[in-house]
C-alpha positions, -999 to +999 in steps of 0.1 A: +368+083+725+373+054+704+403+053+681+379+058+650+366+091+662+400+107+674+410+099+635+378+117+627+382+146+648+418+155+639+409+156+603+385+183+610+411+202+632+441+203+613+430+224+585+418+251+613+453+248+637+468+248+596+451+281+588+458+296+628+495+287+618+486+310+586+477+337+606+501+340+628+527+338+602+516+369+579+508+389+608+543+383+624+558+389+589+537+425+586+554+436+621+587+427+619+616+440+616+607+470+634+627+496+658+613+520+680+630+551+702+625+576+726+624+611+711+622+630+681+661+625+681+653+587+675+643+593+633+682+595+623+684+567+651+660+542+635+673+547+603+704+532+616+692+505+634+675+502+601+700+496+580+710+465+599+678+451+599+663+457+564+696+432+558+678+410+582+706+416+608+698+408+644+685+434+668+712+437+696+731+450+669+704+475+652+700+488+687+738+494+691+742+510+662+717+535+666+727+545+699+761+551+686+749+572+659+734+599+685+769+588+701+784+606+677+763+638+682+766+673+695+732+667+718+723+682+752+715+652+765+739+624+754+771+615+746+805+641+751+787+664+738+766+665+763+760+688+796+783+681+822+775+678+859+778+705+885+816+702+888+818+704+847+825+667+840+807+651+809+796+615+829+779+592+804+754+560+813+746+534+789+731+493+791+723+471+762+700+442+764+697+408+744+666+382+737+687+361+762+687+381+787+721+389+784+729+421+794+756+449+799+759+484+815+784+510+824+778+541+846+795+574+853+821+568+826+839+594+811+863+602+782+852+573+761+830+579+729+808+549+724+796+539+760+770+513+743+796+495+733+818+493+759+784+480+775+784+450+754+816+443+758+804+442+797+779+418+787+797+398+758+833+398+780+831+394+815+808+375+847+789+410+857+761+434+842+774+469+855+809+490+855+810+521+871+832+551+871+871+548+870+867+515+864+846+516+837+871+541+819+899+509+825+877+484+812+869+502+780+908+514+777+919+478+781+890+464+755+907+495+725+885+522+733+900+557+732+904+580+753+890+609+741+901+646+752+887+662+784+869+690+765+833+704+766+813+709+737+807+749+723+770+745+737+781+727+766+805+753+776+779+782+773+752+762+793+780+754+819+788+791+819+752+802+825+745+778+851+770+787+870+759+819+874+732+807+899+741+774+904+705+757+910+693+723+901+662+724+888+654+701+859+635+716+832+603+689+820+603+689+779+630+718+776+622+718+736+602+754+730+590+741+700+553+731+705+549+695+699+526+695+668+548+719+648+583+698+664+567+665+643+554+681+612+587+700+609+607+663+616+581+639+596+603+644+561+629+629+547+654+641+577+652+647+611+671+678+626+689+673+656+683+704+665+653+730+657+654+767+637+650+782+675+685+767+681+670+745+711+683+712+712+663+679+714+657+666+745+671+634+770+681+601+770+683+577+740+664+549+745+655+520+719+640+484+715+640+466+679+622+433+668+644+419+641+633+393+615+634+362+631+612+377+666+638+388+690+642+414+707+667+437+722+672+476+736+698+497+742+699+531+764+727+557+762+727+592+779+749+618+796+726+623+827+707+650+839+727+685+833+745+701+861+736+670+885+756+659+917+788+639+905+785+604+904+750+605+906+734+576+883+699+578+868+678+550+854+697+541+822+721+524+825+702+501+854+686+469+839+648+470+848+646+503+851+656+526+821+659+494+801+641+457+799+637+427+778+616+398+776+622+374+743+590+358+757+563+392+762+583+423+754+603+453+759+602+486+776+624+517+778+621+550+796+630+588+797+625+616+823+635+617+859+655+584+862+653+585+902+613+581+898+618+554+873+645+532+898+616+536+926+593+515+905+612+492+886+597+511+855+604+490+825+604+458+841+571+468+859+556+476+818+571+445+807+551+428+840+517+444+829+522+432+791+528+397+800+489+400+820+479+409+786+482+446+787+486+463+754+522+482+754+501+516+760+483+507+789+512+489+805+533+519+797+502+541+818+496+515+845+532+522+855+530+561+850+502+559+872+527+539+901+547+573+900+517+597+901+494+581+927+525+579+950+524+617+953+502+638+932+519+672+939+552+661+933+543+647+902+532+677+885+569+689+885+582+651+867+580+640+834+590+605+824+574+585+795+581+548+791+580+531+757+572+496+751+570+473+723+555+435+725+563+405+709+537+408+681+554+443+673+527+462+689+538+494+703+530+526+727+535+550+749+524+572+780+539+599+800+534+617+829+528+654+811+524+665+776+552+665+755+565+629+753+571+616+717+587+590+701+602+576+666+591+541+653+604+529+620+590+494+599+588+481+564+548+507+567+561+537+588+589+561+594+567+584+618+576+607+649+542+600+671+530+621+700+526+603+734+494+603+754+496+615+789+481+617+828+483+653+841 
């Protein structure tokens, strides 16, 4: 090609790549800032991750502060609040997650409030991802967190009470009684109950990934473990690439559900895996649901886990194992509690 022609040809290109550009821009703009979360529990969650990025704050700390509002809550299933292992110990997991791939976790800690953020302050202050136990506690005492009480919640206390009466560990999949369809027409106003008129409280781990203005991403996952379980035992939470992972470059995935089945696979970083082959955030999230199923077909009727994944153009979705999985997404268009598809 002769210097002429080149000339030529980019003349007639650039107004196409200009008008690509174009595209890619307004459609970018339309999905972004946008947080999404595991749960029905997640509406009063977005809305504070919200607040930091309708400011055009940066998503690492959206995600924080929306797992600190549910922190802050009485709830089954996170925070002190929550129910306590089978020796009647509240144990809380947490890990947070940057566009960087920075990253911070904490496991089995107990007594301290906001386990999120002593996360960060794993990530943002020393060499390693992950603080366990006893340690853990020190870390977050040394870095002004405080010690909080050793105390159970009222519900906690009753639950404690009434398991002890048999003392059997056996999970309970979706323990909401509310049937799903009423649960999100009752929750789809202008506030989201933490807990329903039946007195049942919402269910699980808080899990949540935001896109902030300028395109990155980052999650966060906070949780008091499954009730009554063995002490010290660890789910997938607080484990990077498993109940949590981010990819500035394809995406990011979280989880809920039997954290043990979710470790096995490498859940979220397995979803995050099938978007970058050009999966849609749905069908990654399934792909990996069906990894746990078509291991073992039986045993899978008795799990639920749901993963949740969001890519880098802001698309989102879901899939669990059973019915019964939802989750809360919250942009400049929607503020919507949206029921996941499922496999059995």
């Amino acid at each position: 090609m002769n210097r002429r022609k080149f000339i030529q040809l980019g003349a007639l290109t650039a107004p196409l790549l200009s008008a690509r550009k174009s595209f890619a821009d307004s459609f970018d703009q339309s999905t972004k800032p946008i947080v999404i979360s595991t749960w029905d529990s997640g509406m009063p969650v977005n809305a504070e991750a919200w607040k930091i990025l309708s400011a055009n704050g940066t998503a690492l700390d959206a995600v924080e502060a929306g797992a600190r509002h549910i922190e802050n809550e009485i709830n089954c299933c996170v925070g002190l609040g929550g129910y306590p292992d089978r020796d009647g110990i509240v144990t809380l997991d947490s890990c947070i997650m940057d566009h960087q791939a920075n990253c911070g976790a904490v496991a089995g800690i107990e007594r301290i409030k906001h386990p999120v953020s002593v996360a960060r302050k794993v990530m943002e202050n020393t060499p390693h991802v992950i603080l366990v136990g006893a340690g853990a506690q020190q870390f977050a005492v040394e870095n002004g967190f405080v010690l909080e009480p050793e105390a159970l919640s009222e519900s906690a206390k009753k639950a404690y009470a009434d398991w002890l009466k048999k003392s059997e560990y056996k999970p309970v999949i979706n323990i909401e009684n509310m049937p799903v369809d009423n649960r999100i027409k009752k929750q789809n106003g202008p506030f989201a109950p933490h807990f329903f008129e039946d007195g049942t409280a919402n269910h699980d781990t808080m899990g949540l990934v935001a896109m902030d203005v300028t395109g990155n991403l980052s999650g966060a996952v906070t949780t008091s473990g499954m009730a009554f379980k063995l002490h010290g035992r660890v789910g997938d939470s607080p484990i990077i690439g498993a109940g949590l992972f981010v990819d500035n470059e394809i995406g990011a995935a979280t989880s809920s559900g039997t954290g043990e089945e979710v470790i096995r696979i490498c859940g979220t970083h397995l979803v995050v895996e099938f978007m970058r082959q050009g999966y849609s955030p749905e069908k990654a999230c399934r792909k990996a649901v069906e990894r746990i199923v078509n291991r073992d077909k039986e045993k899978a009727k008795t799990l639920q886990v749901g993963f949740l994944a969001m890519n880098k153009k802001g698309e989102y979705g879901a899939y669990a194992i059973q019915k019964g999985f939802v989750y809360s997404v919250k942009s400049d268009n929607e503020n919507m509690i949206h029921t996941s598809k499922y496999l059995i």
